[in-house]
LUMRO-922668 format. One record per atom (N, C-alpha, C): residue in one letter; z, x negated, y negated. Coordinates in steps of 0.001 Angstrom, whole numbers, padded with zeros to 6 digits, always signed. Layout:
N
AZXY
...
END
This chain:
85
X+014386-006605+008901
X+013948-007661+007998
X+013790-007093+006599
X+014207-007742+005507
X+013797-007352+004268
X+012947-007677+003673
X+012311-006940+003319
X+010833-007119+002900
X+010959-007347+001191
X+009680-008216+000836
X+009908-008907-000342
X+008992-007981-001654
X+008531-007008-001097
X+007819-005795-001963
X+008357-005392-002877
X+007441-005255-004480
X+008242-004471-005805
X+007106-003757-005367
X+007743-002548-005518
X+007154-001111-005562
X+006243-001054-006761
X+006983-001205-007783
X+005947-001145-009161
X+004542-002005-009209
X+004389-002811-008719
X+003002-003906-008340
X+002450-003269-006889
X+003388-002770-005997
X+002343-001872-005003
X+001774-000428-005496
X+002502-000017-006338
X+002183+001691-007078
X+000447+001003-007773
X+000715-000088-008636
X-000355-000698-009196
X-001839-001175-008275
X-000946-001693-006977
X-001978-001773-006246
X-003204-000331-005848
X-001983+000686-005338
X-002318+001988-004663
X-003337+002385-006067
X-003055+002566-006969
X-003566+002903-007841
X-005236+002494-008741
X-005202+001162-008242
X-006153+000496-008655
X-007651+000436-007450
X-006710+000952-005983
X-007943+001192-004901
X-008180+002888-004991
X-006925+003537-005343
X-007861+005326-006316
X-008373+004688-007112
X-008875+004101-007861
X-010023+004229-008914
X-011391+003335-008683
X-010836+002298-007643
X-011965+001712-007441
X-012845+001909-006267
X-011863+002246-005176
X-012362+002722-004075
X-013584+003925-003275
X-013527+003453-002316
X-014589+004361-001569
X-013486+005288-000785
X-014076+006758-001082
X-013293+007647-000554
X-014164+007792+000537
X-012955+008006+001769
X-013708+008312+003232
X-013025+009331+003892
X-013009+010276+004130
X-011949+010676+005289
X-010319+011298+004457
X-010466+011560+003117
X-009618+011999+002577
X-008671+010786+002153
X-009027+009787+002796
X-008357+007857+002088
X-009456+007448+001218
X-008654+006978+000526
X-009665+005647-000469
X-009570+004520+000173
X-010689+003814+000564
X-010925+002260+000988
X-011106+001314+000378
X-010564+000195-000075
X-010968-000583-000769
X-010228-002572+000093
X-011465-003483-000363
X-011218-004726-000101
X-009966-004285+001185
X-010106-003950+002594
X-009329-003782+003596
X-008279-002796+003498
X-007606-002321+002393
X-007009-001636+001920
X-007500-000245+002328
X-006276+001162+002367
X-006373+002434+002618
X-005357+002858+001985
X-005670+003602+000937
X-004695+004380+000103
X-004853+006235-000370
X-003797+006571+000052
X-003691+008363+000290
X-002100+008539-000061
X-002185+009541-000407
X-001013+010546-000545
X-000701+011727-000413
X+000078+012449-000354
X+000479+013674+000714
X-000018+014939-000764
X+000066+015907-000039
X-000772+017340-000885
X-000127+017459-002308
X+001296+017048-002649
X+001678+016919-004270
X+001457+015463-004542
X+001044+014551-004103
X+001434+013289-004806
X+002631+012909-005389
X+003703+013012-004451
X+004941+012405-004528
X+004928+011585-003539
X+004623+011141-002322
X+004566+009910-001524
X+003356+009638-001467
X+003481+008251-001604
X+001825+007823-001571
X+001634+006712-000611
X+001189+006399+000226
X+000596+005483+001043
X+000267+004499+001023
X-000073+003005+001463
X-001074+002355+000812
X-000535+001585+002696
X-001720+001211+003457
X-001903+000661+004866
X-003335-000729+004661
X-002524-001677+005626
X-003795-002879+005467
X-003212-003486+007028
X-004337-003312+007297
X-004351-003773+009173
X-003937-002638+009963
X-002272-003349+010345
X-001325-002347+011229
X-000477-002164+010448
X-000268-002514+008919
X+001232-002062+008328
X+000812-000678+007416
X+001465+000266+006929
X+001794+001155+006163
X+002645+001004+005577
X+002556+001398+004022
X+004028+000625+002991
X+004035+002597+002826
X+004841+003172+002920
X+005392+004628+002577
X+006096+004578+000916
X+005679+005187+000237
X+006565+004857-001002
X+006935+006361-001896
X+008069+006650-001988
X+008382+008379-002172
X+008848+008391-003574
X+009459+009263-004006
X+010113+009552-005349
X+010925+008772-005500
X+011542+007889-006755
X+012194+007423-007232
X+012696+005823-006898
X+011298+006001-006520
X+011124+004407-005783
X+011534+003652-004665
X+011838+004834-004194
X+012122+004187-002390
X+011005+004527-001647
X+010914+003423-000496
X+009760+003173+000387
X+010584+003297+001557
X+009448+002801+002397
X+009297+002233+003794
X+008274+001412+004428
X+008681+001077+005512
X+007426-000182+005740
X+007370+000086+007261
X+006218+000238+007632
X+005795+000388+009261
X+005065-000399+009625
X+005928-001615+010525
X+005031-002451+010923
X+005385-003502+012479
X+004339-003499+013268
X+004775-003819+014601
X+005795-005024+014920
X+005211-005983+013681
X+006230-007652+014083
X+005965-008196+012779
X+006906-008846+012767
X+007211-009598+011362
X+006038-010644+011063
X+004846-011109+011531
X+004164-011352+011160
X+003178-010799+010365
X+002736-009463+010868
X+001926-008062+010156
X+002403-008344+008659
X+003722-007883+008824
X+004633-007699+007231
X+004475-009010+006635
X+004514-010028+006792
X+004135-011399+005950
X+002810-011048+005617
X+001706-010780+006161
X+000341-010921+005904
X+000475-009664+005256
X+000660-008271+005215
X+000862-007382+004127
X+001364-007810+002935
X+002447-008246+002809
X+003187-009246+001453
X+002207-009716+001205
X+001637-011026+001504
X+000847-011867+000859
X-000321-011284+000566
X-001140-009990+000874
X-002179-009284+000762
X-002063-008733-000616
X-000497-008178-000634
X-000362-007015-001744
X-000397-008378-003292
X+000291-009395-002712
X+000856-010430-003599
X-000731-010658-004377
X-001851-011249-003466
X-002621-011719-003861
X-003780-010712-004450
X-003234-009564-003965
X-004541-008430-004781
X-003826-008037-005905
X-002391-008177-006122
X-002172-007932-007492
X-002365-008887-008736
X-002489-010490-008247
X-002654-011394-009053
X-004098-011132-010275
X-004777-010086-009277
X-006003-009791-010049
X-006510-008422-010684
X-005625-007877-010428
X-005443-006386-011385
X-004984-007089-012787
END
């Protein structure tokens, strides 16, 4: 399935739960949200429920997620927490 994600508004997302977030466990938590990245900060993470959006250098991702419903409710999660950044 193709997923309807701009990277640049999820980087914004990831970015906005590092600064606002509660660090736990080496993740930042924020509003359901979990955002981390690997020991250089070239892939960075960002997970809500059961999905994980993977997002690496030069703007390619990935998306881990059990059924195409997960991934709609991730979309519309990322959609609606960016409306307010």
């Amino acid at each position: 399935m193709n997923s309807r994600l701009d990277v640049k508004v999820c980087l914004s997302v990831f970015n906005h739960i590092l600064s606002h977030g509660e660090q736990c466990d080496g993740n930042y938590v924020f509003q359901g949200f979990k955002a981390w990245s690997d020991f250089d900060g070239y892939t960075c993470f960002l997970n809500y429920s059961n999905v994980t959006l993977t997002m690496m250098f030069h703007g390619k991702y990935e998306v881990d997620y059990p059924n195409r419903d997960e991934l709609i409710l991730f979309e519309n999660k990322i959609n609606q927490f960016s409306l307010g950044l």
